[in-house]
N, CA, C and O atoms as a Tinker XYZ file with bonds, in Angstrom:
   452  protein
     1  N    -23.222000   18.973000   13.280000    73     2
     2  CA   -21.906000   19.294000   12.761000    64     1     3
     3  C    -20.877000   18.411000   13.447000    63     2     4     5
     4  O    -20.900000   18.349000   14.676000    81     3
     5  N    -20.078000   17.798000   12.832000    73     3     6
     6  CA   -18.608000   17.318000   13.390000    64     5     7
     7  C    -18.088000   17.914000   14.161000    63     6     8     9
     8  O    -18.644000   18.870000   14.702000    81     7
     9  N    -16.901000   17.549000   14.442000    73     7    10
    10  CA   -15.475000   17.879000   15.248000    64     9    11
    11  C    -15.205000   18.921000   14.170000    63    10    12    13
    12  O    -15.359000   18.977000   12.950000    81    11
    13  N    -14.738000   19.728000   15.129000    73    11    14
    14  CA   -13.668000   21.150000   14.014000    64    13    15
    15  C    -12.420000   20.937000   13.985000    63    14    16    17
    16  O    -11.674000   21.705000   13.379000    81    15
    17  N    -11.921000   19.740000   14.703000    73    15    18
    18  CA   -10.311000   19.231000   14.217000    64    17    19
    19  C     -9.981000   19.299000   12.863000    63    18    20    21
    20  O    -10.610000   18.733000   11.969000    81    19
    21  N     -8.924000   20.041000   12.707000    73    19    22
    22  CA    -8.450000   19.932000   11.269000    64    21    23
    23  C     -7.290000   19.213000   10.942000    63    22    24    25
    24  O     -6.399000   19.430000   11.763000    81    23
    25  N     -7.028000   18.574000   10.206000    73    23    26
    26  CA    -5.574000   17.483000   10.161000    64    25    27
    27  C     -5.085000   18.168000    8.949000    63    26    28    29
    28  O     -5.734000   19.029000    8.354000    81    27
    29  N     -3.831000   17.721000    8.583000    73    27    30
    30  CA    -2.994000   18.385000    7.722000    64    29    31
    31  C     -3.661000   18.735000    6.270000    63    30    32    33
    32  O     -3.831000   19.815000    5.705000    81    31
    33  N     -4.037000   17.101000    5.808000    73    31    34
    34  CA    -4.470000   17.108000    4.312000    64    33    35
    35  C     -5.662000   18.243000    4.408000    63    34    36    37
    36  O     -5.540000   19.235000    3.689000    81    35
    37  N     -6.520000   18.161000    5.054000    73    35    38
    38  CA    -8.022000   18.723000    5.093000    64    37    39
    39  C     -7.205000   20.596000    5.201000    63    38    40    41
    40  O     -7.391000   21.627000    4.555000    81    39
    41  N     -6.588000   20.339000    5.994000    73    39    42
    42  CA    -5.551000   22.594000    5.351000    64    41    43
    43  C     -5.328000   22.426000    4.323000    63    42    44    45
    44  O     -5.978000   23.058000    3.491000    81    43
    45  N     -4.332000   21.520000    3.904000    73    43    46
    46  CA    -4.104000   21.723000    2.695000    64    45    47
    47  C     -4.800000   22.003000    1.406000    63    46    48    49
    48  O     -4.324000   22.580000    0.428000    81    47
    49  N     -6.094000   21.470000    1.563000    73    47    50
    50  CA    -7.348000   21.804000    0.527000    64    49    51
    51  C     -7.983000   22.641000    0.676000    63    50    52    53
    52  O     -8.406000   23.177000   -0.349000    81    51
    53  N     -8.387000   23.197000    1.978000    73    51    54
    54  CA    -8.668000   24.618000    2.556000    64    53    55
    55  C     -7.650000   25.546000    1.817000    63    54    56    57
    56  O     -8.040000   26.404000    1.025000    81    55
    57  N     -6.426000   25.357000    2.083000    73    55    58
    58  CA    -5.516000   26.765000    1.496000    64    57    59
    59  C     -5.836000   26.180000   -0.058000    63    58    60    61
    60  O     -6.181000   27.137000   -0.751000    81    59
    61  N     -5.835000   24.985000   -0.792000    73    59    62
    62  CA    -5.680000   25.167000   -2.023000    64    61    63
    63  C     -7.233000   26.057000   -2.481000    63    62    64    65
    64  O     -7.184000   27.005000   -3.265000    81    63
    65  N     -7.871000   25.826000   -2.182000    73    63    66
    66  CA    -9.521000   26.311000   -2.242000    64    65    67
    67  C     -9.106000   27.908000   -1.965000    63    66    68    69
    68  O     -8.862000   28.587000   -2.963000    81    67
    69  N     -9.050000   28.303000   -1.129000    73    67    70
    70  CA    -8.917000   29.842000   -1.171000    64    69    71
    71  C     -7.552000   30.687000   -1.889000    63    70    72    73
    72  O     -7.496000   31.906000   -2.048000    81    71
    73  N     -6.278000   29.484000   -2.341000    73    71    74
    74  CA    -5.751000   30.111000   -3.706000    64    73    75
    75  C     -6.314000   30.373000   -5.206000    63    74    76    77
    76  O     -5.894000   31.035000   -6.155000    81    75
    77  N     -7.459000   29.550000   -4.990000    73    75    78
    78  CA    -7.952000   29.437000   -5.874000    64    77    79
    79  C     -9.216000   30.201000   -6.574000    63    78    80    81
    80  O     -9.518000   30.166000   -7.767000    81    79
    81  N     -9.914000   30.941000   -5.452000    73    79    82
    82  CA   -10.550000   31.609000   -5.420000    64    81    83
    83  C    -11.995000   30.908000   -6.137000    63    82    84    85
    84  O    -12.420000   29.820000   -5.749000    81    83
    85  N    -12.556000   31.577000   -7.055000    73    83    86
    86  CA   -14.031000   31.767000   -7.332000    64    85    87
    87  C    -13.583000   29.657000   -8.598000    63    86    88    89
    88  O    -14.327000   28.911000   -9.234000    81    87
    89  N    -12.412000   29.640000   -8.365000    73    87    90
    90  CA   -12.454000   27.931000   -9.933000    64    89    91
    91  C    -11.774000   27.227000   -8.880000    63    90    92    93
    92  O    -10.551000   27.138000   -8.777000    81    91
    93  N    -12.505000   26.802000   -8.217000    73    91    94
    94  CA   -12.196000   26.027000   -7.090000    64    93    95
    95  C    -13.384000   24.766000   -6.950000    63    94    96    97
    96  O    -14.321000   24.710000   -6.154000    81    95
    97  N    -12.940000   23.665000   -8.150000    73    95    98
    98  CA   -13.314000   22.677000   -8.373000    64    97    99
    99  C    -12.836000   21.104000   -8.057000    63    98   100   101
   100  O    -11.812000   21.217000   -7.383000    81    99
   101  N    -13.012000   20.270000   -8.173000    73    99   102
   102  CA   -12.454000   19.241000   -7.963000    64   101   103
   103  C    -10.992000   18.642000   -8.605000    63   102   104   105
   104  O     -9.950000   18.289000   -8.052000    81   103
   105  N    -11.398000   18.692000   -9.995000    73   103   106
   106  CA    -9.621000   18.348000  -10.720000    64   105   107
   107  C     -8.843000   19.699000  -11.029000    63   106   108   109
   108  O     -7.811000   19.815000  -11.690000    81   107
   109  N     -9.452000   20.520000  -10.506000    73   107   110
   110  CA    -8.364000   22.294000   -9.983000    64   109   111
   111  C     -7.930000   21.909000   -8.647000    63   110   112   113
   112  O     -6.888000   22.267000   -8.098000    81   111
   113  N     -8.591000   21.351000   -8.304000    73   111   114
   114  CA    -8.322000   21.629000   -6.663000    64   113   115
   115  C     -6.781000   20.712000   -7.018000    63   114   116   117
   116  O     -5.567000   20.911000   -6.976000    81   115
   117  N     -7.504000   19.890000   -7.288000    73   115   118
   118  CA    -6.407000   18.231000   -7.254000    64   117   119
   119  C     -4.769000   18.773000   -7.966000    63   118   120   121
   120  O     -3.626000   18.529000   -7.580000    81   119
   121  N     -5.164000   19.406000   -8.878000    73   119   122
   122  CA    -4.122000   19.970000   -9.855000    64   121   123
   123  C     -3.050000   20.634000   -9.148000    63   122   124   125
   124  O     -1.847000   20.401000   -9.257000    81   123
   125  N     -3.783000   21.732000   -8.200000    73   123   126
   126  CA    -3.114000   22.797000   -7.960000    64   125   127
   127  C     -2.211000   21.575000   -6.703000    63   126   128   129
   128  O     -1.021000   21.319000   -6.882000    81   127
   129  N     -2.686000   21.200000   -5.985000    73   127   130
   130  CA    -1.899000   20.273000   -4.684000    64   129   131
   131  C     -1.306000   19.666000   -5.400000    63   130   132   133
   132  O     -0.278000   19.463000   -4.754000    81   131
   133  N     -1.127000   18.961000   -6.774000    73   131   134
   134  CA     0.009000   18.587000   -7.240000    64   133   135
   135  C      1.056000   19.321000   -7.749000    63   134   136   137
   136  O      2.191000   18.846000   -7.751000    81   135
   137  N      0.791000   20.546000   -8.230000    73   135   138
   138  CA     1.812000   21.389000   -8.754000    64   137   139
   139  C      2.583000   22.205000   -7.579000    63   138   140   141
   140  O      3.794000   22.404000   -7.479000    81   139
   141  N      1.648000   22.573000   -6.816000    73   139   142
   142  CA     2.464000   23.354000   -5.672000    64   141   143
   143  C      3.414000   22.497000   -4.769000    63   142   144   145
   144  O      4.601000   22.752000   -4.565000    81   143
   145  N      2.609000   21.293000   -4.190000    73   143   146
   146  CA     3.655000   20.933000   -3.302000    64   145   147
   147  C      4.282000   19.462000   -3.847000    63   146   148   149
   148  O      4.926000   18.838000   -3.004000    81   147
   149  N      4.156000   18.888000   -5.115000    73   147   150
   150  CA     4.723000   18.199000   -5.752000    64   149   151
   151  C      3.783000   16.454000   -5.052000    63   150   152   153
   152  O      4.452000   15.451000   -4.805000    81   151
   153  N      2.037000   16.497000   -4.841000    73   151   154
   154  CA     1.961000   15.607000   -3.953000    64   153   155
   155  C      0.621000   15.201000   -5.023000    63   154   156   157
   156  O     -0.057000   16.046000   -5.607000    81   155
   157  N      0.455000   13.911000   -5.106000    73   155   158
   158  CA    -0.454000   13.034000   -5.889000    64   157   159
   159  C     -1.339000   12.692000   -4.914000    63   158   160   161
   160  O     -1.098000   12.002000   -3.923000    81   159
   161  N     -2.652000   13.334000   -5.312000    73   159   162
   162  CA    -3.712000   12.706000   -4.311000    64   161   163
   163  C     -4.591000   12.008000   -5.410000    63   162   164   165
   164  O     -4.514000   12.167000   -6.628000    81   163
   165  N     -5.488000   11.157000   -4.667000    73   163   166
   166  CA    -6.734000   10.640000   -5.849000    64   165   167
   167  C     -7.807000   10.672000   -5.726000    63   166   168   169
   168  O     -8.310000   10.251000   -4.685000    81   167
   169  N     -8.610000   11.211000   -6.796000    73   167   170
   170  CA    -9.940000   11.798000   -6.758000    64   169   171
   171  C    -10.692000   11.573000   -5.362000    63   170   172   173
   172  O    -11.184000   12.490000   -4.704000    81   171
   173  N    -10.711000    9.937000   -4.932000    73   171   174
   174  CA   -11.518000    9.745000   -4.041000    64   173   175
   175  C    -11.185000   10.029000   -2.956000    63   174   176   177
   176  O    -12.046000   10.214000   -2.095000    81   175
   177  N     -9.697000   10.160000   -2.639000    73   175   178
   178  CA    -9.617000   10.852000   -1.363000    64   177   179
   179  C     -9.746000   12.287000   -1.229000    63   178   180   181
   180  O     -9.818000   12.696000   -0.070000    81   179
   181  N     -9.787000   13.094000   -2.112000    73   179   182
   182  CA    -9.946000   14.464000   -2.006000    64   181   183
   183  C    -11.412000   14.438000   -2.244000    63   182   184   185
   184  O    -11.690000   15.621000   -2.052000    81   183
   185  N    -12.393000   13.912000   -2.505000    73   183   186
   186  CA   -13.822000   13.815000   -2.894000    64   185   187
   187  C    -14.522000   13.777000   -0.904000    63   186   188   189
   188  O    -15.383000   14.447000   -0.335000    81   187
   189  N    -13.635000   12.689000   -0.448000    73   187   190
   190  CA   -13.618000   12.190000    0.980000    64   189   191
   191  C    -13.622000   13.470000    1.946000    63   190   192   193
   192  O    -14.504000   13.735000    2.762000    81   191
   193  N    -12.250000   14.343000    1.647000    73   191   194
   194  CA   -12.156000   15.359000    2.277000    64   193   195
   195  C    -13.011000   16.463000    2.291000    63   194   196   197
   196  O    -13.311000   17.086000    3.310000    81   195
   197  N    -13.461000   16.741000    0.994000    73   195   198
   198  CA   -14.263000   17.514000    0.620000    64   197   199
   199  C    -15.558000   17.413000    1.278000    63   198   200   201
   200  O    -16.220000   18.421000    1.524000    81   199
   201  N    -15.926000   16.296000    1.557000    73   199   202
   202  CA   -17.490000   16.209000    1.983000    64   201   203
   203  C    -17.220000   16.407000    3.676000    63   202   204   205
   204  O    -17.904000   17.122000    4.407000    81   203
   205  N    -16.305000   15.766000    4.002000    73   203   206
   206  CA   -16.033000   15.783000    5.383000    64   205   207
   207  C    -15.899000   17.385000    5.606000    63   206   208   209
   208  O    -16.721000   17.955000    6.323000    81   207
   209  N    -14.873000   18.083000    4.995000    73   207   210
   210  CA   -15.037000   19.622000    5.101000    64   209   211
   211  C    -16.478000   20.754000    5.471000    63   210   212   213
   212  O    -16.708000   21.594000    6.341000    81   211
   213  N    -17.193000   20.230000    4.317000    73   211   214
   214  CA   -18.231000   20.636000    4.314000    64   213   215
   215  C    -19.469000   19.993000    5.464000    63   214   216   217
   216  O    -20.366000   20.675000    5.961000    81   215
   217  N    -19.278000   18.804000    5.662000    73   215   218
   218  CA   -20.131000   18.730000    6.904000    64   217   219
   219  C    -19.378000   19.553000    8.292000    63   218   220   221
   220  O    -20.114000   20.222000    9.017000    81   219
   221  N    -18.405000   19.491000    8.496000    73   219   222
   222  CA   -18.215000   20.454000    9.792000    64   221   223
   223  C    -18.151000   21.349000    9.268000    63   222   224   225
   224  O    -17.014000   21.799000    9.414000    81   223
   225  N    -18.995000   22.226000    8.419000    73   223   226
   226  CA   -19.212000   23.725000    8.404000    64   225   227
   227  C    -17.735000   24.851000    7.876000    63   226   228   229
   228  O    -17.518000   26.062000    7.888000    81   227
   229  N    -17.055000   23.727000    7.492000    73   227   230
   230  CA   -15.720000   25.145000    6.689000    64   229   231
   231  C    -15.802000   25.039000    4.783000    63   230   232   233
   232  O    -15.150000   25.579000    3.889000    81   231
   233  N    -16.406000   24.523000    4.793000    73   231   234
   234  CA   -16.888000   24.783000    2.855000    64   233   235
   235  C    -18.329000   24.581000    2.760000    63   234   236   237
   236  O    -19.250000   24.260000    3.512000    81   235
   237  N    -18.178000   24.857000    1.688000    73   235   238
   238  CA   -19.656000   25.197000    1.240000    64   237   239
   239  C    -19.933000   25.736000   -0.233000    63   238   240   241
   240  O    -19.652000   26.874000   -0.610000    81   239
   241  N    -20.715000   24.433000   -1.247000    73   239   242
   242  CA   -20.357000   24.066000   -2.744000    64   241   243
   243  C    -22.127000   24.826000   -2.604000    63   242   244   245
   244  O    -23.058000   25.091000   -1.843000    81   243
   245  N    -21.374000   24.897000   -4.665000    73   243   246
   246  CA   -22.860000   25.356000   -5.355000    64   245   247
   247  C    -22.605000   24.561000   -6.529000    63   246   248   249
   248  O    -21.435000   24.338000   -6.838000    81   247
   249  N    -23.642000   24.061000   -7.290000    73   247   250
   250  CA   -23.530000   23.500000   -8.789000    64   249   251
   251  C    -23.081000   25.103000   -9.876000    63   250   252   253
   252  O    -23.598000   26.220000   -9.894000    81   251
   253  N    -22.163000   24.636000  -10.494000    73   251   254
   254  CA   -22.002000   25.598000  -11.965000    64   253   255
   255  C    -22.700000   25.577000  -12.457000    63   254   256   257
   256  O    -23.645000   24.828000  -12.208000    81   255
   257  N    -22.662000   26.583000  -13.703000    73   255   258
   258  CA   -23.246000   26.519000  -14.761000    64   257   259
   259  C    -22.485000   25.068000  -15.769000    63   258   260   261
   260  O    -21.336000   24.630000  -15.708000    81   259
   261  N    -23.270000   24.762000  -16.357000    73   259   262
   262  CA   -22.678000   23.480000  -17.564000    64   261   263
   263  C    -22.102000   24.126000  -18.962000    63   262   264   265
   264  O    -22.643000   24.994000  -19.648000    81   263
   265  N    -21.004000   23.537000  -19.162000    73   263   266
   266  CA   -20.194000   23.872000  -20.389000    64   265   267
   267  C    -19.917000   22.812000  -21.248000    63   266   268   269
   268  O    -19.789000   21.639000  -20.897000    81   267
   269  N    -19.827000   23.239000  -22.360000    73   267   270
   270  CA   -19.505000   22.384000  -23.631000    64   269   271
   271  C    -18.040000   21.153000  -23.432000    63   270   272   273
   272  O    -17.858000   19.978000  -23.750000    81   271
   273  N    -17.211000   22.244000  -22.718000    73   271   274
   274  CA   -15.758000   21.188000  -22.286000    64   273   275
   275  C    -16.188000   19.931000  -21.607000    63   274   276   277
   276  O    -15.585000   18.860000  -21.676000    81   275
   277  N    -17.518000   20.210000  -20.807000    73   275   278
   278  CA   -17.362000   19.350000  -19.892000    64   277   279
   279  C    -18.329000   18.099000  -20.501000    63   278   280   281
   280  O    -18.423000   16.929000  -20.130000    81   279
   281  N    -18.979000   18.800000  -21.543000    73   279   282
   282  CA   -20.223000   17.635000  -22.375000    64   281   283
   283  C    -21.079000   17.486000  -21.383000    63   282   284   285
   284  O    -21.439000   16.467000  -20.793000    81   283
   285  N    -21.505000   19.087000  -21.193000    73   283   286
   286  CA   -23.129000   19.583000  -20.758000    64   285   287
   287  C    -22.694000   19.630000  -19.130000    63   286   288   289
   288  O    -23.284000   20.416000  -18.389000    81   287
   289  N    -21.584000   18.711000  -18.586000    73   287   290
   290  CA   -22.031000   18.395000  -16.859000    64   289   291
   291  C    -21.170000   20.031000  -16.173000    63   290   292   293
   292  O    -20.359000   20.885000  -16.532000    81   291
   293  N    -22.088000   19.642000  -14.923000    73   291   294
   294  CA   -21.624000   20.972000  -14.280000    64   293   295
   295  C    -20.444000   20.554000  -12.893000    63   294   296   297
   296  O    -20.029000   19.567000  -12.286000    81   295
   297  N    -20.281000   22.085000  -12.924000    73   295   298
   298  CA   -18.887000   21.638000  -11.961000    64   297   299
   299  C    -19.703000   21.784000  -10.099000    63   298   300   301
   300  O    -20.834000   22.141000   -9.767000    81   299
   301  N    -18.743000   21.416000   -9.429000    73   299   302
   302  CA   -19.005000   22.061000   -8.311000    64   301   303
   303  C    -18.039000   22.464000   -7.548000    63   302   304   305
   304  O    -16.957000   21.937000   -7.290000    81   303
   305  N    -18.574000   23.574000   -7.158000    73   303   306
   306  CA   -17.677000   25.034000   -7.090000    64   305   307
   307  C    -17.814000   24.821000   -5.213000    63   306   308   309
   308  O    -18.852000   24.671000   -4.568000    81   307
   309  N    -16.515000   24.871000   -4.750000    73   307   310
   310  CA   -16.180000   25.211000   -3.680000    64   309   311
   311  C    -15.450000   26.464000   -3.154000    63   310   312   313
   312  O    -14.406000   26.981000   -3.550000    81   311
   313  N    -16.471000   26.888000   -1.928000    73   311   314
   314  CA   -15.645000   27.541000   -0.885000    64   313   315
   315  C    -15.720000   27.509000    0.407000    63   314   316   317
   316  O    -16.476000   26.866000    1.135000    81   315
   317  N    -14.236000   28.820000    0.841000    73   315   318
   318  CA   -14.256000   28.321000    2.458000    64   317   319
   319  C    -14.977000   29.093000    2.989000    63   318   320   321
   320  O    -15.064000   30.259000    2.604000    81   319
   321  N    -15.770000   28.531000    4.161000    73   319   322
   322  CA   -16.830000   29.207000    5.135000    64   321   323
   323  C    -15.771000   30.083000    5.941000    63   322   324   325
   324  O    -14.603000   29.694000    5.961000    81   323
   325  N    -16.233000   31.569000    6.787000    73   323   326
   326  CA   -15.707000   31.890000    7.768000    64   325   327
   327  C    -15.186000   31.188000    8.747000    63   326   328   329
   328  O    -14.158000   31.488000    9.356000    81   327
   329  N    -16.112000   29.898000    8.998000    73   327   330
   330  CA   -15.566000   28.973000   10.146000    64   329   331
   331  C    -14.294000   28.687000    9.744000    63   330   332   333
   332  O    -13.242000   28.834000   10.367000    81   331
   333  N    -14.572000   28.076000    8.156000    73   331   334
   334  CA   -12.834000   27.115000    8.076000    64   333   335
   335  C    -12.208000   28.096000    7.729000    63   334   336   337
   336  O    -11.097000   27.849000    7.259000    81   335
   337  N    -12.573000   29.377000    7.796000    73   335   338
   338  CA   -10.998000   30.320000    7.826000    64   337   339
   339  C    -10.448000   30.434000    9.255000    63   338   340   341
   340  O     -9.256000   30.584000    9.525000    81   339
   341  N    -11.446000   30.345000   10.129000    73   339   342
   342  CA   -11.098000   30.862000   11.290000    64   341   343
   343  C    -10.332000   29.186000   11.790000    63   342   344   345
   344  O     -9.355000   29.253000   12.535000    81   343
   345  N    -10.717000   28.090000   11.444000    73   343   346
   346  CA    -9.766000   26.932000   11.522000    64   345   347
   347  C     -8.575000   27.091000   11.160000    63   346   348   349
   348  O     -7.746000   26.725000   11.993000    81   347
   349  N     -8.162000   27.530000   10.161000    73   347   350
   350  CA    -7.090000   27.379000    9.387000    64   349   351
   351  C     -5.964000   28.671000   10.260000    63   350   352   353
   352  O     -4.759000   28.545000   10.473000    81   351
   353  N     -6.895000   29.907000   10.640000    73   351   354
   354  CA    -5.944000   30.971000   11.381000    64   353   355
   355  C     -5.825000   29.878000   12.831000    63   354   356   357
   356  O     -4.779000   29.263000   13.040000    81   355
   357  N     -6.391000   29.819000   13.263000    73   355   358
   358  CA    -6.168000   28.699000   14.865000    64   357   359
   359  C     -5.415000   27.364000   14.134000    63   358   360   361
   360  O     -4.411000   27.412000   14.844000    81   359
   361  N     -5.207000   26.429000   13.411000    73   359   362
   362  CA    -4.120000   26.002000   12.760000    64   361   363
   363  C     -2.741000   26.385000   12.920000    63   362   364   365
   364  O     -1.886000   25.985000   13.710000    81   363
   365  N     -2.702000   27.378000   11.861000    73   363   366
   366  CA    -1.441000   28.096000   11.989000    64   365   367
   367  C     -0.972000   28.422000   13.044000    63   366   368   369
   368  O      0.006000   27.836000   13.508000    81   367
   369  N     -1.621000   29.525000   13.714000    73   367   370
   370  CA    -1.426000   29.645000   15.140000    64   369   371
   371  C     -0.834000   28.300000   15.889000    63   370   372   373
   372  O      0.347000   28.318000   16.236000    81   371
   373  N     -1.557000   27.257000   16.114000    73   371   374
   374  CA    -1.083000   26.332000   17.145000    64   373   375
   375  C      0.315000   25.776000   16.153000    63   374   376   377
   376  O      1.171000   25.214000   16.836000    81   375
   377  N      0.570000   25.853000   14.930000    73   375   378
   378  CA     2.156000   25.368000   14.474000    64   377   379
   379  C      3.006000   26.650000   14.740000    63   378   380   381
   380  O      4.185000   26.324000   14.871000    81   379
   381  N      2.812000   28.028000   14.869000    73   379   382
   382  CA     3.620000   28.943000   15.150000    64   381   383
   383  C      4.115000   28.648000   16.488000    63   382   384   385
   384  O      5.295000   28.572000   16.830000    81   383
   385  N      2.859000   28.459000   17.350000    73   383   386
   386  CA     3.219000   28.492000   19.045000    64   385   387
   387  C      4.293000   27.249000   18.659000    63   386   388   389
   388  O      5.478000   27.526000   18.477000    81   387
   389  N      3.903000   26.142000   18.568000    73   387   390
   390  CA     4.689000   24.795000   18.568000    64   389   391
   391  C      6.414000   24.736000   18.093000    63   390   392   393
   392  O      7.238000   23.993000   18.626000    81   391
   393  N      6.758000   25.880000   16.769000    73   391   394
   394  CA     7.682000   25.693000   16.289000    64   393   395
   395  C      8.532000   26.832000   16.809000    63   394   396   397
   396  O      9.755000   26.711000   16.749000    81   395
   397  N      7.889000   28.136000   17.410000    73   395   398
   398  CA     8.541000   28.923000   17.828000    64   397   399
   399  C      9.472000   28.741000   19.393000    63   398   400   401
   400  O     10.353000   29.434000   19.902000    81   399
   401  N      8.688000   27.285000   19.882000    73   399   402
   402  CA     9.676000   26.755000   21.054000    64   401   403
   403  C     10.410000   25.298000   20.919000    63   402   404   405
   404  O     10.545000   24.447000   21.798000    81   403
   405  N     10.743000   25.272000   19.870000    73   403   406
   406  CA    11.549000   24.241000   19.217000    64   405   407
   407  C     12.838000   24.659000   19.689000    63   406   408   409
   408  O     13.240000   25.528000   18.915000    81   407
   409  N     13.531000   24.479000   20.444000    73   407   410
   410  CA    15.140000   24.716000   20.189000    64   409   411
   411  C     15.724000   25.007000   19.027000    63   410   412   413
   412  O     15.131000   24.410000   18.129000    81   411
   413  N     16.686000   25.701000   18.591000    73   411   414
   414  CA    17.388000   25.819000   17.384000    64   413   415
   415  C     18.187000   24.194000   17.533000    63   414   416   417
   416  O     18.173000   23.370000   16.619000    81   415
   417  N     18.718000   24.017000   18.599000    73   415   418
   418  CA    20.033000   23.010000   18.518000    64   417   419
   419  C     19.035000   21.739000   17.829000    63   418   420   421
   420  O     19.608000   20.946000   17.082000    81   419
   421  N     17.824000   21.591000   18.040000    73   419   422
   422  CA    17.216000   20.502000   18.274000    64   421   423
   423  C     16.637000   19.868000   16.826000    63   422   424   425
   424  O     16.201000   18.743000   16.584000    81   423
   425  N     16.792000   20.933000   16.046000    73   423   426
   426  CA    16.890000   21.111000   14.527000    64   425   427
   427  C     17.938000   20.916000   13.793000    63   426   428   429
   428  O     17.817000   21.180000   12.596000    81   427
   429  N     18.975000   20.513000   14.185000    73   427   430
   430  CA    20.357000   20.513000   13.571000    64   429   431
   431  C     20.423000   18.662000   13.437000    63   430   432   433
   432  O     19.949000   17.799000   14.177000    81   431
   433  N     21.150000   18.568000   12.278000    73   431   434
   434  CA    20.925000   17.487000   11.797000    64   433   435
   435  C     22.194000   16.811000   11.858000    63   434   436   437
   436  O     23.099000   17.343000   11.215000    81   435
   437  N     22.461000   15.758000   12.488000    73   435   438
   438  CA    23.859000   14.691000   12.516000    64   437   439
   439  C     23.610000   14.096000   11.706000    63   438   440   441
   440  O     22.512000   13.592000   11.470000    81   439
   441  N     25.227000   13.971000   10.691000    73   439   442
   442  CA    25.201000   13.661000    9.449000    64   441   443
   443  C     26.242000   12.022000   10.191000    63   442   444   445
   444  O     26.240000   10.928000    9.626000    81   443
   445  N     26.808000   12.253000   11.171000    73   443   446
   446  CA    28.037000   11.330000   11.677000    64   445   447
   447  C     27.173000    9.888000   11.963000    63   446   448   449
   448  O     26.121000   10.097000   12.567000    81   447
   449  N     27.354000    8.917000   11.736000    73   447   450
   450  CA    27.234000    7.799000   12.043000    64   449   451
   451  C     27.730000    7.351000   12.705000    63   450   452
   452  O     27.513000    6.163000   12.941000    81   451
């Protein structure tokens, strides 16, 4: 198994995968990260992530059944392992700790030139 480091994009497909529940496919997956957070990824880099996911143990695909839409081919169906949930809660966690000692002042934005 890999490193259990998780980097931003690789959450982001984790949370899109478990919004998604049981149709948590490849151009769903892709879809939904474009509609929600307004962000264009391309097949091959989310194909990239996906496998990388699944070798360190936080997803874990099955072949579909085959449908007529698809002209016979089957999908493959992703989900998240306990591990990559428990990544994604230790994630969050380390941006809560991080942002909850941010200064307020330090967030304020100078507009003055």
């Amino acid at each position: 198994m890999k490193g259990t480091y998780l980097g931003e994009f690789q959450e982001i497909v984790l949370l899109a995968i478990l919004i998604l529940e049981d149709d948590a496919y490849g151009v769903r997956i892709q879809s939904e990260i474009q509609t929600e957070l307004d962000r264009s990824i391309s097949r091959g880099a989310l194909h990239t992530a996906l496998t990388r996911l699944e070798e360190k143990g936080f997803l874990q695909s099955i072949m579909g059944s085959a449908s007529k839409e698809r002209g016979g081919r089957r999908k493959r169906l992703y989900t998240v392992t306990n591990m990559g949930k428990v990544a994604l809660k230790e994630a969050k966690a380390l941006r809560e700790q991080l942002w909850s000692k941010v200064p307020r002042v330090a967030l304020n934005i100078n507009y003055a030139i």
